[in-house]
C-alpha positions as CSV (number, residue, x, y, z in Angstrom):
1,X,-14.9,-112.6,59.9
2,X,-12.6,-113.2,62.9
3,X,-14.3,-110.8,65.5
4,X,-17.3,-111.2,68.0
5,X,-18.9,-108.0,67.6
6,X,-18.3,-106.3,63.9
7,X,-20.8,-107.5,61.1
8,X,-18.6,-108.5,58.3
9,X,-20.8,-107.2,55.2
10,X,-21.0,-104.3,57.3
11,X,-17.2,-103.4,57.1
12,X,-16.8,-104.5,53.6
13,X,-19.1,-102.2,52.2
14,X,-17.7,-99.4,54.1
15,X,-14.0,-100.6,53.1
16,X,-15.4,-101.0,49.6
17,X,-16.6,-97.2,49.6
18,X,-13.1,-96.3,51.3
19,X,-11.6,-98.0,48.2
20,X,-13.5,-96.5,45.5
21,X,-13.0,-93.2,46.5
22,X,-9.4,-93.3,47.0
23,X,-8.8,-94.8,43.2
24,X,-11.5,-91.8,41.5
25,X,-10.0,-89.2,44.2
26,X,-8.5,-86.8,41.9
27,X,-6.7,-84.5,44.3
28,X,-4.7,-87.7,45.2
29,X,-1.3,-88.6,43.9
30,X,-0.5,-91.5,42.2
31,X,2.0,-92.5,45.1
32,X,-0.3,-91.2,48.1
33,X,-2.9,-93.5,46.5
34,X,-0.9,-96.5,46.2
35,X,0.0,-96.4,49.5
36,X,-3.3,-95.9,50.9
37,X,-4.9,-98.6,49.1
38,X,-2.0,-100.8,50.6
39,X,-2.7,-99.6,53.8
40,X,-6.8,-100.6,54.0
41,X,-5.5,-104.0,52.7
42,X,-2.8,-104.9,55.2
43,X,-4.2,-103.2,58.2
44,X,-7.6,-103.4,58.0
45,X,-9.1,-106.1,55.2
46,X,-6.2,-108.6,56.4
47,X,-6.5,-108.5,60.1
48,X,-10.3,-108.8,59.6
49,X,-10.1,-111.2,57.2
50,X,-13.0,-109.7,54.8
51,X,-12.5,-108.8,51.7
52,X,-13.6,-104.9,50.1
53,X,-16.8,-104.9,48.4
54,X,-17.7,-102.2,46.2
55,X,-20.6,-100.2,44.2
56,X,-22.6,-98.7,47.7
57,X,-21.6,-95.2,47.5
58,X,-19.9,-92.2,45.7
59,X,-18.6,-90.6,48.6
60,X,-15.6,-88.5,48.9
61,X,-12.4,-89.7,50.3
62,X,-12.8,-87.8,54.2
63,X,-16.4,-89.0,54.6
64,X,-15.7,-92.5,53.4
65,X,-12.9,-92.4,55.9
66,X,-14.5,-91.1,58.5
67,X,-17.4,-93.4,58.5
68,X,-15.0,-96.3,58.3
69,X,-13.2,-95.0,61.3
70,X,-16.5,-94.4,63.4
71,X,-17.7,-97.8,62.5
72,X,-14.7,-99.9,63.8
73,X,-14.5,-97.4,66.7
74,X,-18.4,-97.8,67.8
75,X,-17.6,-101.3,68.0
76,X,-14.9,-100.8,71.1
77,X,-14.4,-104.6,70.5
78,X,-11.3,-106.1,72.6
79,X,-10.3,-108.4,69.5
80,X,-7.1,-107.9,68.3
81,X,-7.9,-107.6,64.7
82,X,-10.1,-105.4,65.1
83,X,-8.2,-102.7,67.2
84,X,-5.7,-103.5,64.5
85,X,-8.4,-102.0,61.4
86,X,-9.4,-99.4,64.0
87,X,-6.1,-97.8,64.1
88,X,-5.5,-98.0,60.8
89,X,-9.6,-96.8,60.1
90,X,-8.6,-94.0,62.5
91,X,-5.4,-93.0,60.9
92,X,-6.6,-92.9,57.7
93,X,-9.6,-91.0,58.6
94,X,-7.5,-88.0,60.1
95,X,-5.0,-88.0,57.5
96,X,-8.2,-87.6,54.6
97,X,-10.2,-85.0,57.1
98,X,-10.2,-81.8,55.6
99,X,-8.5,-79.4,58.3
100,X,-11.2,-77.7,59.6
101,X,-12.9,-81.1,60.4
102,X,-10.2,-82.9,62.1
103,X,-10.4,-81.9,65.5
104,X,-14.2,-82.9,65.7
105,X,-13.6,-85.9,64.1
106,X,-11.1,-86.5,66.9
107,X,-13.0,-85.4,69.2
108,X,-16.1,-87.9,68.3
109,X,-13.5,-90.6,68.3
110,X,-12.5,-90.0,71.6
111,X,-15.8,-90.1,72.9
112,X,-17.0,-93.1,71.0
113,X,-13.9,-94.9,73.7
114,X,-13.5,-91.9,76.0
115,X,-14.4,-94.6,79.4
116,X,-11.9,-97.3,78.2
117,X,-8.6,-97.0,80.7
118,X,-5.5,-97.0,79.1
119,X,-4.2,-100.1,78.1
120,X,-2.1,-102.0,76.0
121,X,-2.9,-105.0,74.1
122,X,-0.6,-107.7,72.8
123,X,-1.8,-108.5,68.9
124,X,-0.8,-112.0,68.6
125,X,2.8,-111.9,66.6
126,X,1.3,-109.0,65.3
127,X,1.9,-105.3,67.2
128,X,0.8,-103.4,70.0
129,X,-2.5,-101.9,70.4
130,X,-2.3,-98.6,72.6
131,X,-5.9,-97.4,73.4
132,X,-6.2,-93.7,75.1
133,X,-2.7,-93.4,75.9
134,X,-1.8,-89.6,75.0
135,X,1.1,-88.8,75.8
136,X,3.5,-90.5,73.3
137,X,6.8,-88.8,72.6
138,X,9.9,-89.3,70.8
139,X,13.2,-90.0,72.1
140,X,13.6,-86.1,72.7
141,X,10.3,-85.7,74.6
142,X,8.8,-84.1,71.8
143,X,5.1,-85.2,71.6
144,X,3.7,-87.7,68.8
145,X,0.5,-87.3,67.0
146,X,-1.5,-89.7,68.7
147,X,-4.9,-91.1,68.2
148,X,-7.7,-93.0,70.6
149,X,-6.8,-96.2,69.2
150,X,-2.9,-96.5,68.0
151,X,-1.3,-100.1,66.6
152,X,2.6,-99.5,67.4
153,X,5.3,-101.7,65.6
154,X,6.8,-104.2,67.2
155,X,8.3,-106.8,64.6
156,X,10.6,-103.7,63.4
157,X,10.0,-104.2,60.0
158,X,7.2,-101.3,59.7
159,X,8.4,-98.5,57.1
160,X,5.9,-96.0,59.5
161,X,7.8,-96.6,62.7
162,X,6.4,-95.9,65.2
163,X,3.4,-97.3,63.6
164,X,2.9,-100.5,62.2
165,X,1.5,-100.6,58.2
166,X,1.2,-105.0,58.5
167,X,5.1,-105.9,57.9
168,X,4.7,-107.9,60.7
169,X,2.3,-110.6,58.5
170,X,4.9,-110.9,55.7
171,X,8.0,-110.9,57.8
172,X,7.9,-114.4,60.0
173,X,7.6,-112.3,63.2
174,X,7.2,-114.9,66.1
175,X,6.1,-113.2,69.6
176,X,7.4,-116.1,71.4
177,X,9.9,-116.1,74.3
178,X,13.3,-117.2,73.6
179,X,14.0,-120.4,75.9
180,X,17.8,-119.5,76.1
181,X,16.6,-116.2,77.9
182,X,18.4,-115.0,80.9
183,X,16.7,-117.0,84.1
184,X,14.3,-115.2,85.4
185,X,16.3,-114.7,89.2
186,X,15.4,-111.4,91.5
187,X,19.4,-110.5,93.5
188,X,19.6,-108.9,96.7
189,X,23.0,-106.9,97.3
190,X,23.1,-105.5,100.6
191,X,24.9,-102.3,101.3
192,X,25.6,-100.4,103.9
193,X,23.0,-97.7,103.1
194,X,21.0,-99.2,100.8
195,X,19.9,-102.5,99.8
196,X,19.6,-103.2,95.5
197,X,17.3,-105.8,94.1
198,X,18.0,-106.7,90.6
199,X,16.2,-109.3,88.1
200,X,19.2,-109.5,85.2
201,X,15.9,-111.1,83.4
202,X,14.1,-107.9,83.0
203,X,16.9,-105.2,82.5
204,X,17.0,-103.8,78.6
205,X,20.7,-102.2,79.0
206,X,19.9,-99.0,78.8
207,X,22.5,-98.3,81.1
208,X,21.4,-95.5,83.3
209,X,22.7,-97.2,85.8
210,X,26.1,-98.2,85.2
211,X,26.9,-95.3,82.9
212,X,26.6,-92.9,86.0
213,X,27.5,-95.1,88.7
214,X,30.6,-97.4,87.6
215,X,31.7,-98.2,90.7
216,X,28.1,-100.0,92.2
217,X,26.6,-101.1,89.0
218,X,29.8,-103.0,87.4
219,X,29.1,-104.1,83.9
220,X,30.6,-107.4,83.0
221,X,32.2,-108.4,87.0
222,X,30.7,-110.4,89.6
223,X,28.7,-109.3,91.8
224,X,27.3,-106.7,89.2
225,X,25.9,-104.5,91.9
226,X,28.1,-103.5,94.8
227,X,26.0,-100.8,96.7
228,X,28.5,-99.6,99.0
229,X,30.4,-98.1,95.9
230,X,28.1,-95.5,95.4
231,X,26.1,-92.6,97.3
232,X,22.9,-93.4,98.9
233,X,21.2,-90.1,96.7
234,X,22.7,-91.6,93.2
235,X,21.9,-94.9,94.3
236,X,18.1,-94.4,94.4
237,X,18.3,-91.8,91.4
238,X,19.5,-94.5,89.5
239,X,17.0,-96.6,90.2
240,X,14.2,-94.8,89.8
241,X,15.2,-93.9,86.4
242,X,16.4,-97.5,85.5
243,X,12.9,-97.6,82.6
244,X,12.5,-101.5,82.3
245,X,11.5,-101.8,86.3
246,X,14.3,-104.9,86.9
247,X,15.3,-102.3,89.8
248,X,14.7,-101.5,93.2
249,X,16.1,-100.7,96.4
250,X,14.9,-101.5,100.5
251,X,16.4,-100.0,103.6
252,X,16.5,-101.8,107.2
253,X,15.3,-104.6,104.9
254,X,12.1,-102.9,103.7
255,X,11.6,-103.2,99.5
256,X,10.9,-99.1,99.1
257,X,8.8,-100.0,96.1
258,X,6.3,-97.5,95.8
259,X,9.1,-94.7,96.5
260,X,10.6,-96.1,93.3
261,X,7.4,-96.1,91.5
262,X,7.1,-92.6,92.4
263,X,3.7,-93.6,94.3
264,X,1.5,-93.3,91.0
265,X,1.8,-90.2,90.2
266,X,2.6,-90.1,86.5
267,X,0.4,-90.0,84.1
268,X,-0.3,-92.9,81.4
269,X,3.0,-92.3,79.1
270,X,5.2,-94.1,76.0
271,X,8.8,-92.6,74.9
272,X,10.0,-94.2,71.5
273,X,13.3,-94.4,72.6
274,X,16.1,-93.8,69.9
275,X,17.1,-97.4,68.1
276,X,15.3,-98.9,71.1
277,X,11.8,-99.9,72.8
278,X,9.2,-98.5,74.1
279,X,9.4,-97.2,77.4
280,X,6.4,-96.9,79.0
281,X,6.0,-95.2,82.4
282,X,2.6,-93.9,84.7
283,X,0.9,-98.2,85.6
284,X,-0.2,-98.4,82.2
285,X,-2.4,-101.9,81.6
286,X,-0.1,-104.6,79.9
287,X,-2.8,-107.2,78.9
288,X,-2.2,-110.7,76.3
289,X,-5.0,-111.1,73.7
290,X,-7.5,-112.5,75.9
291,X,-7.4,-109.3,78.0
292,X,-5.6,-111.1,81.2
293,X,-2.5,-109.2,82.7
294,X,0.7,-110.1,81.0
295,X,2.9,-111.9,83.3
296,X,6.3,-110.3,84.9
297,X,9.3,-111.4,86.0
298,X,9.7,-111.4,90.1
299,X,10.1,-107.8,91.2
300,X,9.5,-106.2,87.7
301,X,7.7,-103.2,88.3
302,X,4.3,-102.9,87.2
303,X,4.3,-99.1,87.0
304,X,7.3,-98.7,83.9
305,X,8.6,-101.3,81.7
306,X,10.6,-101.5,78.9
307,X,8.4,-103.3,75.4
308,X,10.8,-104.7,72.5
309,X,10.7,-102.4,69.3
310,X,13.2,-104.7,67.2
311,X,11.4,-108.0,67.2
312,X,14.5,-109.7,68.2
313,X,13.8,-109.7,72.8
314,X,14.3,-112.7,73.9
315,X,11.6,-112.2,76.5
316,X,8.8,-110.9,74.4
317,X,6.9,-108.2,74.7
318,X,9.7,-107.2,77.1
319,X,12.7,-105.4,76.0
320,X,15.8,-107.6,77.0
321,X,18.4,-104.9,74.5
322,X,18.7,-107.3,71.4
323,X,18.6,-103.7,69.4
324,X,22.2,-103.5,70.1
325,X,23.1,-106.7,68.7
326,X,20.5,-106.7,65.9
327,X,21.6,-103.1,65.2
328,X,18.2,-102.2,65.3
329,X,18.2,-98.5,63.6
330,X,15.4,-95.5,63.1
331,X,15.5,-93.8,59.8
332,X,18.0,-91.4,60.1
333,X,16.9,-87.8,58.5
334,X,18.6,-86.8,55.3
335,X,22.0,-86.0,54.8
336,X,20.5,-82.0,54.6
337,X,19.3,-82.0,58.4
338,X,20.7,-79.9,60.7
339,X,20.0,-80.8,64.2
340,X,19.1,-77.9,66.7
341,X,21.2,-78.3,69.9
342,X,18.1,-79.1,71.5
343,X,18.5,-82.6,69.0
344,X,22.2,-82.5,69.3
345,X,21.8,-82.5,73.0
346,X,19.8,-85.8,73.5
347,X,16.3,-83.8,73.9
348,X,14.4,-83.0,77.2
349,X,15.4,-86.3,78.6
350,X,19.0,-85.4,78.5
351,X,18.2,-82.2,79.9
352,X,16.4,-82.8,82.6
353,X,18.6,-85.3,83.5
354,X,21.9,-82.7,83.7
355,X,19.0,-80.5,86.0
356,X,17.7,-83.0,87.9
357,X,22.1,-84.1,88.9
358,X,22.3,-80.1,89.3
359,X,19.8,-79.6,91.8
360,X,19.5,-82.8,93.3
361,X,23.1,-83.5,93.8
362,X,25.2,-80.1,93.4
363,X,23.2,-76.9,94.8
364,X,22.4,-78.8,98.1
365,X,26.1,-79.8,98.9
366,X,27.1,-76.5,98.0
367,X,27.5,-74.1,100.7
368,X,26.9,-70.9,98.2
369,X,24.1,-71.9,96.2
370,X,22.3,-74.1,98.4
371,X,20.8,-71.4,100.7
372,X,19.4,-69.6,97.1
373,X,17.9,-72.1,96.4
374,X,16.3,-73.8,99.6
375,X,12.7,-72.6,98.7
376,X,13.0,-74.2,95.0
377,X,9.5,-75.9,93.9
378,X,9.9,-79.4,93.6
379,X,9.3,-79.6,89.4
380,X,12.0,-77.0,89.4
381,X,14.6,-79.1,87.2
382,X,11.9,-79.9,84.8
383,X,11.1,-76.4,84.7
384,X,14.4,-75.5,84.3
385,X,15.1,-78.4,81.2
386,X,12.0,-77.2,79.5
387,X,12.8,-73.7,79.3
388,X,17.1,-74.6,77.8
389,X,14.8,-76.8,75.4
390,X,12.6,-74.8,73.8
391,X,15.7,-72.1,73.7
392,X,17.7,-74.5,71.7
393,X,14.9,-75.0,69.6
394,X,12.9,-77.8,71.3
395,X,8.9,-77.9,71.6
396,X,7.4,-74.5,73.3
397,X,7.0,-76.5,76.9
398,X,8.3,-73.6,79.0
399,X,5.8,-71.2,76.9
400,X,2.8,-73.5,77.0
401,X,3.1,-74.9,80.4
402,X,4.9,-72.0,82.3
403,X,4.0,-68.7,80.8
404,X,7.3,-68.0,79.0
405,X,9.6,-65.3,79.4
406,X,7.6,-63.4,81.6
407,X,7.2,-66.3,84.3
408,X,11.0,-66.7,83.9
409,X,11.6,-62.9,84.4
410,X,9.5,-62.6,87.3
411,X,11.8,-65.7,89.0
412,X,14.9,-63.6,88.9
413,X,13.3,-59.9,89.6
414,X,14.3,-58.4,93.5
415,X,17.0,-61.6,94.4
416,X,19.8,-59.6,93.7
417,X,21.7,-62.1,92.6
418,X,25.8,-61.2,92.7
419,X,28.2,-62.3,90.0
420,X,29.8,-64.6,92.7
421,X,26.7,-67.3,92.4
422,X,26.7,-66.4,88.8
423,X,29.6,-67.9,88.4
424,X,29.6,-70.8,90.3
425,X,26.1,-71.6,89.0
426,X,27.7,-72.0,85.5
427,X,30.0,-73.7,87.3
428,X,28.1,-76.9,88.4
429,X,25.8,-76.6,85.4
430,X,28.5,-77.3,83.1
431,X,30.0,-80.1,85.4
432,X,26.3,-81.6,85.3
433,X,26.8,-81.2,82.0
434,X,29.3,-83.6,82.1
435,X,27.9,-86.1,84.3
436,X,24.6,-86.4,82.6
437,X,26.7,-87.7,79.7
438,X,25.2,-85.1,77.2
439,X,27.5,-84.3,74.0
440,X,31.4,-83.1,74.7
441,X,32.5,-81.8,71.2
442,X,33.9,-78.6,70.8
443,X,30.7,-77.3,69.1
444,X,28.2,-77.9,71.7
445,X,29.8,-77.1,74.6
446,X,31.1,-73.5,72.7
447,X,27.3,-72.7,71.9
448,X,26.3,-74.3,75.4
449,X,28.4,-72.0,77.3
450,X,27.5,-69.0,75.2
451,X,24.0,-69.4,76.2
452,X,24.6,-70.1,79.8
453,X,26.8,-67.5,80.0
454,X,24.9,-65.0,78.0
455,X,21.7,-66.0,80.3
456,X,22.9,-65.9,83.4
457,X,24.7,-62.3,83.2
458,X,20.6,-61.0,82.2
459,X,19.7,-62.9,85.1
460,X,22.0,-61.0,87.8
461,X,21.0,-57.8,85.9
462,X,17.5,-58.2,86.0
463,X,17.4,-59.4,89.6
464,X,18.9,-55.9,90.7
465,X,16.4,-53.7,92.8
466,X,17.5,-51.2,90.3
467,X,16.7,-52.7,87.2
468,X,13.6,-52.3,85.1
469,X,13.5,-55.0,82.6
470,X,11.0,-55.4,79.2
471,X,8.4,-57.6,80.8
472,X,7.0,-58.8,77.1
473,X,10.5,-60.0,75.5
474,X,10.1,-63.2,73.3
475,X,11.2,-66.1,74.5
476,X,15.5,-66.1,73.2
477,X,16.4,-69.0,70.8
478,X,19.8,-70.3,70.6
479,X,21.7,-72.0,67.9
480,X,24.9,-72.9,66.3
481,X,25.4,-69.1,65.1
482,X,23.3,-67.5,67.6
483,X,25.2,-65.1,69.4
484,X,24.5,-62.4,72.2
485,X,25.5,-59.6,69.8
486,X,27.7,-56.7,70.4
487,X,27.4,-54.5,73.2
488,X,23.8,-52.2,73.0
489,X,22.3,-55.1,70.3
490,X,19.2,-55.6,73.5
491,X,17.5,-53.6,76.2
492,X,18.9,-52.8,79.4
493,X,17.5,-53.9,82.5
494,X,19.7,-51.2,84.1
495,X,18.9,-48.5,81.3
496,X,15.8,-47.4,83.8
497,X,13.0,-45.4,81.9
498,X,15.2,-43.0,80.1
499,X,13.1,-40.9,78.0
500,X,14.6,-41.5,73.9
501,X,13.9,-39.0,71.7
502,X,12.0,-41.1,68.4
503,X,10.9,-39.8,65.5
504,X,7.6,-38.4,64.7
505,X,5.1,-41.6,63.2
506,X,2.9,-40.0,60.3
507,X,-0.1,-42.6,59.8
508,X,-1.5,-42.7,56.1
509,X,-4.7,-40.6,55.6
510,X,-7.6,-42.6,54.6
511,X,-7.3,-44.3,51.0
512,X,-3.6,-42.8,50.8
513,X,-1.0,-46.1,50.1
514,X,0.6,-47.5,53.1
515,X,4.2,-48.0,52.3
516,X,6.9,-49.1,54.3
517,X,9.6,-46.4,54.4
518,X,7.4,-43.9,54.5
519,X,4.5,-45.0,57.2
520,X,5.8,-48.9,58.7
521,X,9.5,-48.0,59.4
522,X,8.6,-45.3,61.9
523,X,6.1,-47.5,63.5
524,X,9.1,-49.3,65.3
525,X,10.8,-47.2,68.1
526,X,14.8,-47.9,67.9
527,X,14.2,-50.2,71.5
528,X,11.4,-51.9,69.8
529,X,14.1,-52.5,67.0
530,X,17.2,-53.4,69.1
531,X,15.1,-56.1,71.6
532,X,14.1,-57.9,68.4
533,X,17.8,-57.5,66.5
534,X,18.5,-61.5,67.7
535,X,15.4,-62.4,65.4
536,X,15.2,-60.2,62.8
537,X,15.9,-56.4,61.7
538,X,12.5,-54.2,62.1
539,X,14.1,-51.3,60.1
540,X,14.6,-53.8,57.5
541,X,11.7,-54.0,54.3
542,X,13.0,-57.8,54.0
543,X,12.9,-58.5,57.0
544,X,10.0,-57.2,58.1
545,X,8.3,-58.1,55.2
546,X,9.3,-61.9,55.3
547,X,7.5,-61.9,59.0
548,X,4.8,-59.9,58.4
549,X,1.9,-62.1,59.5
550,X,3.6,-63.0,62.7
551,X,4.7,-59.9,63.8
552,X,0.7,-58.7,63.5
553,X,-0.5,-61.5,65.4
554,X,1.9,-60.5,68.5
555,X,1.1,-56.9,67.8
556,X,-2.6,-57.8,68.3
557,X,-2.3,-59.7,70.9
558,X,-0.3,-56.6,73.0
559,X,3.2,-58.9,73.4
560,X,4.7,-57.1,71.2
561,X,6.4,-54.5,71.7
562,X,8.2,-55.5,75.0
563,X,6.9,-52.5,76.8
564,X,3.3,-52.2,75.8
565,X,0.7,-52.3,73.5
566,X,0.2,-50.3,70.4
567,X,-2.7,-48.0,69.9
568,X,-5.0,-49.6,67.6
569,X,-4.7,-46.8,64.6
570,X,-1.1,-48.4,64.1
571,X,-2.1,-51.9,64.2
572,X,-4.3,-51.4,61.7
573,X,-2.1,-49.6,59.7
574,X,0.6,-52.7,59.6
575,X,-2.9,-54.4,58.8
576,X,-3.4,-52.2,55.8
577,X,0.4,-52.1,54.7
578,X,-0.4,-55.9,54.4
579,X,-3.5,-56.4,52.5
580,X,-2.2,-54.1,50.6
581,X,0.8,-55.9,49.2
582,X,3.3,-55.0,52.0
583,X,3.9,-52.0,49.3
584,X,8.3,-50.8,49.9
């Protein structure tokens, strides 16, 4: 076996098991079996070089699985081939767990390698093994499942991308570097604010930089950089977002490094950028085989880099943009997908970068705005991004992170803001809009500004000393045929604590049926119904009926309705009206 610290009959006979009760699982599709049975051979027998035994054990799929997975795992060997299996084991092990038992099983795995740092292997032509890293997101910053021990493609053959499933031992992929690669030559262009430094060698063309600044970073002219064509401010932006690390800057002749590192204080990360490589970010551990640091090009930043996804870099592992050329491609969804605008937008990335060119660039210089928002906290563009993205139907980051609605209510409540800095808000956010290069069709920017404007009007009415907002209103969600309503379809802030008159609720006497137009209808005040009229219709058997289960869970929990909690008796009766067939 090619390892130093795995007994080989040990592994085959838990391989073995693995295989045996995959082919007599009956639950199992013929398909799902297939492809699992390939998977244990390519990524775990092959790398190993063992071959299955059988006969040991009649154990069911999970706990073969599992002890497979805990095997390879207790090992925390630094070969290869075996982190290879392990991530494989792993995978395999979670995807067979029955769902009660998956997050211990995740949990023992974690522990089994919990004191390893984050690092990331380089499998020789084979892929990249990612141990503890766990934040790994897509190209819209939504989170990946993720696992203590992950093998990521990077021959781009794998039909599991991210992931690799072994393409890489059938395909001819050669990790070498290319000897025609650009030379490996740090620039300096001095400026009159600023000083660049540049390694052509490392950059991936991503073109953060010379989208946004044309003028200083000039693709295809000599010299490529020309910092006096540029603001000081964009200058830096740029380059501390440019993701392979070819970039940095120095004033009075002092390399500001660490400032464009963000002195170490991000956490481990990996984005799977869209057709493109890995872009990893927070000083995570870039070691060869033998567990030595990779080596860089001169200046390349150790704390984000760029790793090739396409198998084609001419500077392996490094990303040198060969996906361009190669026309290196994700699977695309099906021709029945409809993106959210979150999607449609370019994800959190995109938004955070219109936020971060709103605040950073446009509120200070303006002489409106700017005094609002003197006191902002520093994360308050990523604040801002996360709460436009889970409206437009992103992850729930605003909700899990920053308390939801109610945190964002309780930004706006006393300001008084005035329709003048409404206005010019929009305003800038739109021409950030522009400049972050997110989408410009018709479409977007219609259901864009709908939102912004819808938004921002609440905003000025809640923030009167006058107003009395719902404090417990759901988070809003906007798409393509989301619209405000007409006039009296929410709540008024400004409405105050009018007394309504609402009918009478008659709860069902013991053992009587619960029915809906008779005992549920009533239950729901005509506020309750309008502040939830974006959603769904509470007067409405369908619709009420369709969202049953959620709607009790908020009603349990007291967020719903927006003004306070029911009494118990009626929760229980939507309980009853339930279990008993949600009766019309």
């Amino acid at each position: 076996m090619r390892d130093n610290g795995v007994i080989a009959p040990d592994i085959s006979d838990l391989a073995g098991d693995l295989r045996d009760a995959i082919r007599s699982a009956p639950a199992l599709e013929t398909g799902e079996r297939a492809r699992m049975l390939e998977r244990i051979d390519r990524s775990i027998l092959s790398p190993l070089g063992v071959e299955a035994s059988s006969g040991h054990t009649e154990a069911a799929p999970d706990a073969a699985a599992r002890a497979l997975a805990v095997r390879l795992t207790a090992a925390r060997s630094e070969a290869p081939a075996v982190l290879e299996a392990t991530a494989a084991a792993q995978e395999l092990a979670i995807e067979l767990a029955q769902p009660a038992t998956q997050p211990d099983l995740l949990d023992e795995l974690r522990s089994l390698q919990r004191d390893i740092p984050p690092t990331i292997r380089l499998s020789p032509n084979g892929p990249l093994l990612v141990t503890n890293i766990d934040d790994i997101r897509s190209h819209l910053g939504e989170p990946l499942p993720v696992l203590p021990q992950m093998a990521l493609c990077r021959c781009g053959e794998s039909g599991i991308k991210p992931r690799c499933d072994g393409s890489h031992a059938t395909c001819g992929f050669d990790d070498a570097k290319d000897p025609e690669r650009i030379p490996d030559r740090r620039d300096t262009y001095v400026g009159q604010q600023v000083t660049i430094l540049d390694n052509r060698g490392t950059c991936q063309h991503a073109g953060f930089c010379s989208d946004r600044i044309a003028t200083a970073f000039r693709v295809g002219q000599e010299p490529f950089v020309k910092p006096s064509g540029g603001r000081m401010d964009e200058l830096i932006r740029a380059v501390r977002d440019c993701p392979s690390g070819a970039l940095s800057y120095a004033i009075d002749g002092v390399e500001a490094r660490d400032e464009v590192d963000r002195h170490g204080g991000r956490s481990p990360a990996i984005e799977v950028s869209k057709d493109g490589p890995y872009r990893v970010t927070g000083a995570v551990r870039l070691v060869d085989a033998d567990g030595a640091n990779v080596p860089r090009n001169e200046g390349a930043s150790r704390e984000h880099y760029a790793l090739c996804r396409c198998g084609h870099a001419l500077n392996k592992p490094f990303c040198t943009g060969m996906h361009w050329y190669v026309g290196f491609r994700d699977p695309e969804p099906g021709p029945e997908h409809r993106p959210t605008m979150f999607e449609w937008a370019g994800g959190l990335p995109a938004l955070t970068r219109m936020t971060r060119l709103f605040y950073e660039k446009h509120v200070p210089q303006d002489p409106l705005l700017a005094p609002l928002f003197a006191d902002m906290a520093p994360d308050h563009p990523e604040r801002v991004a996360k709460w436009l993205g889970e409206v437009f139907g992103g992850p729930p980051c605003y909700s899990e992170e920053h308390g939801g609605y109610p945190r964002m209510l309780a930004q706006h409540l006393g300001r008084c803001l005035t329709e003048e800095w409404r206005e010019r808000w929009v305003t800038l956010l739109i021409r950030s809009l522009h400049e972050a290069g997110l989408p410009n069709d018709a479409e977007f920017i219609s259901a864009f500004r709908s939102y912004i404007e819808w938004g921002s009007r609440l905003a000025v009415e809640n923030s009167q000393t006058d107003s009395r907002p719902p404090q417990r209103m759901p988070m809003p969600h906007w798409d393509w045929t989301t619209g405000a309503g007409p006039p009296g379809s929410r709540v008024s802030a400004l409405a105050g604590d009018q007394p309504h008159e609402e009918p009478a609720v008659t709860l069902p006497e013991p053992g009587e049926p619960v029915g809906f137009a008779q005992h549920i209808k009533a239950l729901f005040r005509e506020r309750d119904r309008t502040s939830m009229q974006f959603a769904f219709d509470l007067w409405s058997y369908e619709d009420v009926g369709e969202h049953a289960e959620d709607i009790l869970e908020r009603l349990r929990n007291g967020s719903m309705p927006c003004d306070g909690a029911w009494p118990d008796e009626q929760v229980a009766v939507f309980a009853r009206w339930i279990a008993e067939g949600k009766r019309e």
